[in-house]
C-alpha positions in Angstrom: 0.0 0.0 0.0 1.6 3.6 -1.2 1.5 6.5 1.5 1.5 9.9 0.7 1.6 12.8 2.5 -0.2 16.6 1.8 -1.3 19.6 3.8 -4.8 19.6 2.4 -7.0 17.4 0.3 -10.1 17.9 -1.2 -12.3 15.0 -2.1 -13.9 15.4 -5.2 -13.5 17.2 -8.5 -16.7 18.5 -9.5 -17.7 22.1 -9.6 -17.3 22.3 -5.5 -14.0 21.0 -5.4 -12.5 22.2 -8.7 -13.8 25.4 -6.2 -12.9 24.1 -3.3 -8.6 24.1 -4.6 -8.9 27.4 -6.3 -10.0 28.6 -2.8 -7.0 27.1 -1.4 -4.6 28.1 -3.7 -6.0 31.8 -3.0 -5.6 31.8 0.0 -3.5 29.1 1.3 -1.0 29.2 -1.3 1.6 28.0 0.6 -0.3 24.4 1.7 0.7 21.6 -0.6 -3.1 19.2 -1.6 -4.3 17.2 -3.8 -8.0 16.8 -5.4 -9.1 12.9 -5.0 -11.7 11.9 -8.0 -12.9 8.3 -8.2 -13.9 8.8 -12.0 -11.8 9.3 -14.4 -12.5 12.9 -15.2 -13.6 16.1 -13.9 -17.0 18.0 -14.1 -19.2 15.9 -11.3 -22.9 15.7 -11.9 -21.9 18.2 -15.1 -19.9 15.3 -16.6 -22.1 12.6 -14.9 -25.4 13.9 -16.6 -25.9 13.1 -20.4 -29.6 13.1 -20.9 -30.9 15.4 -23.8 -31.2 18.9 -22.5 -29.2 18.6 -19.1 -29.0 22.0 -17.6 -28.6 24.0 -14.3 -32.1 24.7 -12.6 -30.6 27.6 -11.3 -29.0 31.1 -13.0 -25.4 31.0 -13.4 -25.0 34.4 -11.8 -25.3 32.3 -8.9 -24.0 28.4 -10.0 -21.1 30.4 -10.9 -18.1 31.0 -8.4 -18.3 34.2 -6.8 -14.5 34.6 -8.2 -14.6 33.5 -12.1 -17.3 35.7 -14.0 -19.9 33.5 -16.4 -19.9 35.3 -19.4 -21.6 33.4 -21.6 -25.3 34.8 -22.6 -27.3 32.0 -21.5 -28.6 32.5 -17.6 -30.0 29.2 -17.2 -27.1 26.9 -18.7 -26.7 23.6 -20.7 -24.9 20.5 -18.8 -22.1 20.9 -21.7 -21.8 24.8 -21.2 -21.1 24.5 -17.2 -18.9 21.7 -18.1 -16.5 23.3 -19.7 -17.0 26.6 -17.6 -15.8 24.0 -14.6 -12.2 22.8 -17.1 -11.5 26.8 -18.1 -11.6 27.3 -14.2 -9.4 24.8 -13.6 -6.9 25.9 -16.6 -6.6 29.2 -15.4 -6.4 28.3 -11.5 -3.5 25.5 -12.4 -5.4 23.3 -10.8 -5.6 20.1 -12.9 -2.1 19.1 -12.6 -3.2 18.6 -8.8 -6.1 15.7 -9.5 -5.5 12.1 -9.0 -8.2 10.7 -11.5 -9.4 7.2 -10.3 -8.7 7.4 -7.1 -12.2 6.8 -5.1 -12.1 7.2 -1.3 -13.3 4.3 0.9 -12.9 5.0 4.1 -11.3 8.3 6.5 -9.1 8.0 9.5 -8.5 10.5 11.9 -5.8 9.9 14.3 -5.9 12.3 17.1 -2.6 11.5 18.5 -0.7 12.2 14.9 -3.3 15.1 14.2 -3.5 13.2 10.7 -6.3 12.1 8.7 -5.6 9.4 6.7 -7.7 8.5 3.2 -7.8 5.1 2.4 -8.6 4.4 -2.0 -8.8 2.3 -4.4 -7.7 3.0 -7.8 -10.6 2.1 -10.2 -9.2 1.0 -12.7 -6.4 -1.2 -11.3 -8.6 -1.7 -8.0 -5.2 -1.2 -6.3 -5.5 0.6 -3.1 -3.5 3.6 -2.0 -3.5 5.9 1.2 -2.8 9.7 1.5 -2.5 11.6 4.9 -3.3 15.1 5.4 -3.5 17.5 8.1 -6.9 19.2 6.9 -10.0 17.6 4.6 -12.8 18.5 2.6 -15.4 16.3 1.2 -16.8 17.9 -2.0 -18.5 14.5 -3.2 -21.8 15.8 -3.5 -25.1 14.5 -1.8 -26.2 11.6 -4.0 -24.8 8.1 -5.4 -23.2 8.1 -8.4 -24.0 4.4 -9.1 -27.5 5.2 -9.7 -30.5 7.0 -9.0 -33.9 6.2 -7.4 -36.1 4.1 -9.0 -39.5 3.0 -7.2 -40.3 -0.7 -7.4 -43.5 0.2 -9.6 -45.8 -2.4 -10.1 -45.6 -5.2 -13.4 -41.8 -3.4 -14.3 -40.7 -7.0 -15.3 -43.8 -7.1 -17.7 -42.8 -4.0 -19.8 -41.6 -5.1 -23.3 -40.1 -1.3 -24.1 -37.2 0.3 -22.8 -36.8 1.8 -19.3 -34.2 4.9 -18.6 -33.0 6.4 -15.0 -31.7 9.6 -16.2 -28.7 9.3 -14.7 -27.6 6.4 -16.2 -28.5 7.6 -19.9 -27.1 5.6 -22.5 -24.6 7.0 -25.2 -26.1 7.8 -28.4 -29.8 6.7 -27.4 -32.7 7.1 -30.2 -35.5 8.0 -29.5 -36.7 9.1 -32.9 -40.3 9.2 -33.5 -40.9 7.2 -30.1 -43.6 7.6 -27.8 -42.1 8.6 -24.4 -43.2 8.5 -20.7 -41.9 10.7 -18.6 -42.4 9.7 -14.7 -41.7 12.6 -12.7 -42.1 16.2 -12.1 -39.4 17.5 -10.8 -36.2 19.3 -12.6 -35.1 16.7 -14.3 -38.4 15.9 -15.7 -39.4 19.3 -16.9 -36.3 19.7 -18.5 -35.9 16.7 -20.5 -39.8 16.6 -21.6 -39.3 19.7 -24.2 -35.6 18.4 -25.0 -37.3 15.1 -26.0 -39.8 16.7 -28.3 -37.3 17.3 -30.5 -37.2 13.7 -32.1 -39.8 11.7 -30.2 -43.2 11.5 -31.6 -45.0 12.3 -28.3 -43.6 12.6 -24.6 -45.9 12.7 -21.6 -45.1 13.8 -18.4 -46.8 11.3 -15.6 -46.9 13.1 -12.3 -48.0 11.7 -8.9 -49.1 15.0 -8.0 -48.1 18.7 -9.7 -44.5 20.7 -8.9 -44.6 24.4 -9.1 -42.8 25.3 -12.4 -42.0 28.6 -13.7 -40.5 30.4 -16.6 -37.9 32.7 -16.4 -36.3 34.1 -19.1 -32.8 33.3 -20.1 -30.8 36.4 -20.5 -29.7 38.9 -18.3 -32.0 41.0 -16.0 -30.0 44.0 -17.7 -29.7 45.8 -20.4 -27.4 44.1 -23.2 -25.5 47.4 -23.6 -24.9 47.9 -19.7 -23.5 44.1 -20.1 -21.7 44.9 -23.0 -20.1 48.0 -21.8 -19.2 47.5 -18.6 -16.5 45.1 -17.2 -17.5 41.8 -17.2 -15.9 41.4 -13.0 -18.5 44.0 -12.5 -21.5 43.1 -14.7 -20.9 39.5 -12.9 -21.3 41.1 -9.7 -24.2 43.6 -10.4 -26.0 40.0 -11.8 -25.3 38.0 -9.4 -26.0 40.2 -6.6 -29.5 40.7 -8.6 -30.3 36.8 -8.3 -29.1 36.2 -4.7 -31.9 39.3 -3.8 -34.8 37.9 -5.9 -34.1 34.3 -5.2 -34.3 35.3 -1.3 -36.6 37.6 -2.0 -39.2 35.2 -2.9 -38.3 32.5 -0.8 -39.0 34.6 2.3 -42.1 36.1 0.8 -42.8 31.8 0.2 -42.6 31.5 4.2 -44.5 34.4 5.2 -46.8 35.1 2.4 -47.8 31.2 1.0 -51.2 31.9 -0.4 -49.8 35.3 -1.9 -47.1 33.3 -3.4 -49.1 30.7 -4.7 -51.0 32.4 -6.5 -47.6 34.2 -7.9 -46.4 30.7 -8.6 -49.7 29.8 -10.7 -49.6 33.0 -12.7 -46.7 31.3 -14.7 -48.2 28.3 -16.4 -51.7 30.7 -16.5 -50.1 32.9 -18.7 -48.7 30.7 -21.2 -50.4 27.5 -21.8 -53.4 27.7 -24.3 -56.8 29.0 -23.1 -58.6 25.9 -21.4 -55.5 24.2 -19.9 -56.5 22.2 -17.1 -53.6 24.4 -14.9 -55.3 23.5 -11.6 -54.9 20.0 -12.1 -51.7 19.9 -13.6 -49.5 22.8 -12.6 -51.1 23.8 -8.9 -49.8 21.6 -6.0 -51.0 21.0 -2.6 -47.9 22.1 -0.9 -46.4 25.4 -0.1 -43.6 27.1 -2.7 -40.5 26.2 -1.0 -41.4 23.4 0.7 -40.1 21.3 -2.1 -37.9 23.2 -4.7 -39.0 25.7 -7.7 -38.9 24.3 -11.1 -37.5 27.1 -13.6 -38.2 26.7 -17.5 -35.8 28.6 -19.8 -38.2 30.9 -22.1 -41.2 28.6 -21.1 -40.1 25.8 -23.4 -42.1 22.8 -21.1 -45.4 25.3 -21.9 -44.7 26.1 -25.4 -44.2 22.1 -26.1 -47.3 21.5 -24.8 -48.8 24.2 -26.8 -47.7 22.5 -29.6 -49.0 19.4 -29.1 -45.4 17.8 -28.8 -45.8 16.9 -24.8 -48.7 16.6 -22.7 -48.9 16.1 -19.0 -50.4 13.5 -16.8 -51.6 13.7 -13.4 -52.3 10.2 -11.6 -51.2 7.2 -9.3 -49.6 4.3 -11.8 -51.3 1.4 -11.4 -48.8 -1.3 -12.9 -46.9 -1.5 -15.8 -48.4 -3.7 -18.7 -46.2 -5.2 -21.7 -47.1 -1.5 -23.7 -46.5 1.0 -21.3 -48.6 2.0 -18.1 -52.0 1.5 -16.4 -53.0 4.2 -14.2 -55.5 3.4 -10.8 -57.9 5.6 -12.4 -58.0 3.2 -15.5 -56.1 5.3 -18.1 -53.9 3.2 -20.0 -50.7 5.0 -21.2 -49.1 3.1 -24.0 -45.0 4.0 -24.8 -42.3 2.5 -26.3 -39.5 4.6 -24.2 -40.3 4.9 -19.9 -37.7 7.5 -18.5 -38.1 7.1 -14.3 -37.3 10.4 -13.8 -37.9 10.0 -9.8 -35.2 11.4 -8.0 -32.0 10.7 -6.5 -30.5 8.3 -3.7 -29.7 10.7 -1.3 -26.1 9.9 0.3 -23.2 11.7 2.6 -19.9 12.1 1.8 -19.8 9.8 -0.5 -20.5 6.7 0.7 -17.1 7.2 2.5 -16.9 5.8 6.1 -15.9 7.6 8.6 -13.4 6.6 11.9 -12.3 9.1 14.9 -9.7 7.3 16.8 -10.9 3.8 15.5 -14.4 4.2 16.3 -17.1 4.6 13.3 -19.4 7.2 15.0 -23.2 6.9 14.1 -24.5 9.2 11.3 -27.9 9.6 12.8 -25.8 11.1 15.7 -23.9 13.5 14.4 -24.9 17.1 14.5 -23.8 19.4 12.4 -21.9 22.8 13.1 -22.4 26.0 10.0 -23.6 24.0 8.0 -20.5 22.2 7.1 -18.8 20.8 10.2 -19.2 17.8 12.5 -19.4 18.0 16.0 -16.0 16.6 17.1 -14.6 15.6 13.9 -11.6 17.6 13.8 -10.0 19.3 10.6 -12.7 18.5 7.9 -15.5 20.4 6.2 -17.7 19.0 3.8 -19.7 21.1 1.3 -23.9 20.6 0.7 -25.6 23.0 -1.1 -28.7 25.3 -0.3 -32.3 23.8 -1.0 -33.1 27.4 -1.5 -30.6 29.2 -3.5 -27.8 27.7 -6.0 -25.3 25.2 -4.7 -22.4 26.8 -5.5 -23.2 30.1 -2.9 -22.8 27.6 -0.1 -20.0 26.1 -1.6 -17.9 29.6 -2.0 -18.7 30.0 1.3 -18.0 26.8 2.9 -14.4 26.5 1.0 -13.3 29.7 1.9 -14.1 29.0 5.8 -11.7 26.0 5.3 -9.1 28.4 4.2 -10.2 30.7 7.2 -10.2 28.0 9.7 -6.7 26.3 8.4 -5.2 29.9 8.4 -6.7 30.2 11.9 -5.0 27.1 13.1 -1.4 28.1 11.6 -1.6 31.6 13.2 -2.3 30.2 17.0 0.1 27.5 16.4 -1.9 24.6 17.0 -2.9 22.1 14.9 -6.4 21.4 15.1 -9.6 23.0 14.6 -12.8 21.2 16.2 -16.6 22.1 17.1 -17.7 20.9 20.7 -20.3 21.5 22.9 -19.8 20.6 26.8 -24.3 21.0 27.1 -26.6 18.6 25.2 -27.8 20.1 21.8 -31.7 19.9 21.0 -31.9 18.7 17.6 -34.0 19.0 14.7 -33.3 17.1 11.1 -31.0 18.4 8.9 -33.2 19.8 5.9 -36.7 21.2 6.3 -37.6 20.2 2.8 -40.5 17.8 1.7 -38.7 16.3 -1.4 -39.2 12.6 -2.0 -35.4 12.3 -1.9 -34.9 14.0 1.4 -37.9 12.2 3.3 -36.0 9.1 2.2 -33.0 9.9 4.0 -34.1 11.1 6.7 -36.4 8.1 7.0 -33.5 5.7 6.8 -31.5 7.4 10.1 -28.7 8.3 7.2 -28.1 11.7 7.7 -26.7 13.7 10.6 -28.8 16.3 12.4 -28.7 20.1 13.1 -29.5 22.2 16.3 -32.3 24.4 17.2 -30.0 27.1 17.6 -26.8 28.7 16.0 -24.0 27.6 15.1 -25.7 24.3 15.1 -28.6 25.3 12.7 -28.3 26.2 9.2 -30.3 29.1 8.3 -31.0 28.5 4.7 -29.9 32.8 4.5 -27.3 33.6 1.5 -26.6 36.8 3.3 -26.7 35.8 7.0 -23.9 33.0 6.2 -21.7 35.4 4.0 -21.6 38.0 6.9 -20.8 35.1 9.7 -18.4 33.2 7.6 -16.8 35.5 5.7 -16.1 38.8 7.9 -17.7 37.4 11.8 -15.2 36.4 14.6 -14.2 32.5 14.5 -14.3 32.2 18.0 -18.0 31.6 19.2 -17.4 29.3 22.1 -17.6 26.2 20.3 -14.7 26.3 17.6 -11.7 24.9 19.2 -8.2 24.6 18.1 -5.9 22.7 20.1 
């Protein structure tokens, strides 16, 4: 077994930790690391993700790093577009040369008495295993397995004769030309491929348990093309992004105080554009709050203008079983297809998958609690990055890596060489997210994920602004952080 030795490294090379190192390398520049990726190149869910019409489900003012400007027109990008955004980051920050493709993480070790953590791997293409040890870690592997997404065990699947997709596992060079499609879903995923499929299919419905609040926005800057053009783009970047961060909390608070108000906000959306005599209350109005599960944006209203055209259609109803042509609803409705995409979600998981040992003991997930946002309670010298369910993953993200950076700064300047949150008084807890999602329910269900406090530090607000102010400018000592 090889052993190798770094200051810092950062599991995971997708768009948080292609992030996460140009951080470091800002502002720990002197702090040797590496960037661990079990796949055999960079990108994350952007490389991942190859179904037609892959895209962010939020504005790239946003997505974007808060230190690399998105120029490119398009607010609401394609998969391929981010993609490459994430490699020209990488170019310009140096920070390829510092990946170790292949190399999948199976299990962490702290060692409190060598104030090490050491990562055990296996090589995935060799399967030969390899350790590093570092001094400080961060886990930027994302929420959800990789392996595959969620699939309900629906009725009769054995008895279908067609084809059936996950979306995460979509098959190179798939044809779906002139195909009738089913579409089981309703969240991003779904809304976004429906209209991409119309392109070739012959017809794609959208079957929905029950309706997701979906808007358009439209896919250009909130301001003027000249001002864009004229201005410098570091600026223009800035004025945009700082646009989105108000709306997007904007509306999510209005979501919390004002629901009805909202909802009827919400509603306008598919009102507007879908052709007089659309069934919108049946289809496009759900029973939940906005916010309790998350938006669904549509670039330039392309779901509603497919639907117009008679392209897609959407389904609202409880399937049955599956029969050899496609799907039997319990309300008697047969729904025949030749393609059925199970667009249904991801299997929520943290860290990775990686397992986790303080000292030699493998704590229990379900009793972790977590400090910021990005912390665990007396695991020492690691962050780990999760989005916001409210706001674009990568504002977290920023935020989170350049804490690290804070913290490991921190550490060197008091001449210790550990950073740790502790608590010596019990800490009521709550569940991590407050968010209905089929995903999150799942986990939570399952005793999977670690919990947050009541209170602060040990609750995550869900607040952009709140978290930039605390983490970026507000004192590090609170009476739990420790270094020792």
């Amino acid at each position: 077994m090889k052993k190798n030795h770094v200051d810092v490294i950062i599991m995971g090379a997708g768009l948080s930790g292609i992030g996460a190192a140009c951080h470091l390398q800002r502002k720990c520049p002197d702090k040797s690391y590496i960037v661990i990726e079990a796949r055999n190149s960079m990108g994350g869910t952007w490389d991942l993700f190859r179904y037609p019409g892959i895209r962010s489900d939020s504005d790239m003012y946003t997505l974007g790093y808060n230190f690399k400007p998105w120029t490119n027109p398009k607010v609401i990008a394609d998969g391929p577009s981010i993609l490459s955004y994430i490699k020209e980051t990488a170019i310009d920050y140096k920070v390829e040369d510092k990946i170790k493709y292949n190399t999948k993480a199976t299990e962490i070790r702290w060692s409190t008495k060598e104030s090490l953590w050491m990562v055990n791997c296996i090589n995935t293409k060799t399967n030969e295993s390899v350790a590093y040890t570092c001094n400080f870690l961060e886990s930027c592997l994302g929420y959800y397995k990789y392996e595959k997404g969620y699939t309900p065990d629906f009725n009769g699947m054995d008895k279908y004769k067609g084809t059936i997709i996950h979306p995460q596992l979509w098959p190179e060079n798939f044809d779906y030309t002139n195909k009738e499609v089913i579409v089981i879903g309703s969240g991003a995923t779904a809304v976004t491929l429906v209209p991409a499929l119309t392109d070739k299919a012959k017809h794609v419905t959208m079957l929905q348990r029950s309706p997701t609040y979906v808007v358009s926005v439209p896919n250009k800057s909130l301001f003027p093309k000249k001002m864009n053009e004229l201005l410098p783009a570091e600026l223009m970047y800035t004025i945009n992004r700082t646009a989105h961060v108000g709306i997007s909390m904007l509306q999510y608070s209005l979501s919390r105080a004002q629901p009805e108000m909202m909802k009827k906000f919400f509603i306008k959306s598919p009102t507007k554009e879908l052709s007089n005599g659309y069934d919108v209350a049946t289809h496009f109005t759900p029973k939940y709050n906005p916010w309790d599960e998350r938006l669904c944006v549509v670039p330039e209203a392309d779901l509603f203008k497919a639907i117009n055209k008679g392209k897609a259609s959407v389904v609202t109803g409880q399937i049955d079983t599956f029969t050899k042509e496609g799907i039997l609803l319990q309300n008697g409705e047969v729904l025949k297809a030749d393609i059925i995409i199970t667009a249904t979600g991801l299997e929520l998981q943290m860290i990775g998958g990686v397992k986790i040992f303080i000292d030699g003991i493998e704590p229990n997930p379900n009793d972790a609690i977590v400090y910021k946002g990005m912390m665990i309670k007396d695991v020492p010298n690691f962050v780990f990055v999760v989005g916001y369910t409210n706001a674009s993953w990568t504002l977290k993200a920023d935020l989170a890596s350049s804490y690290f950076c804070r913290l490991i700064n921190e550490t060197e300047k008091q001449h210790k060489k550990i950073f740790v949150a502790k608590s010596d008084k019990p800490i009521e807890t709550e569940p991590l997210m407050d968010f209905k999602s089929g995903y999150v329910q799942r986990a939570i269900r399952s005793g999977n994920l670690p919990k947050q406090g009541t209170k602060a530090p040990w609750k995550l607000k869900q607040n952009y602004i709140y978290d930039a102010l605390t983490l970026n400018y507000g004192k590090i000592k609170d009476g739990y952080l420790k270094f020792v």
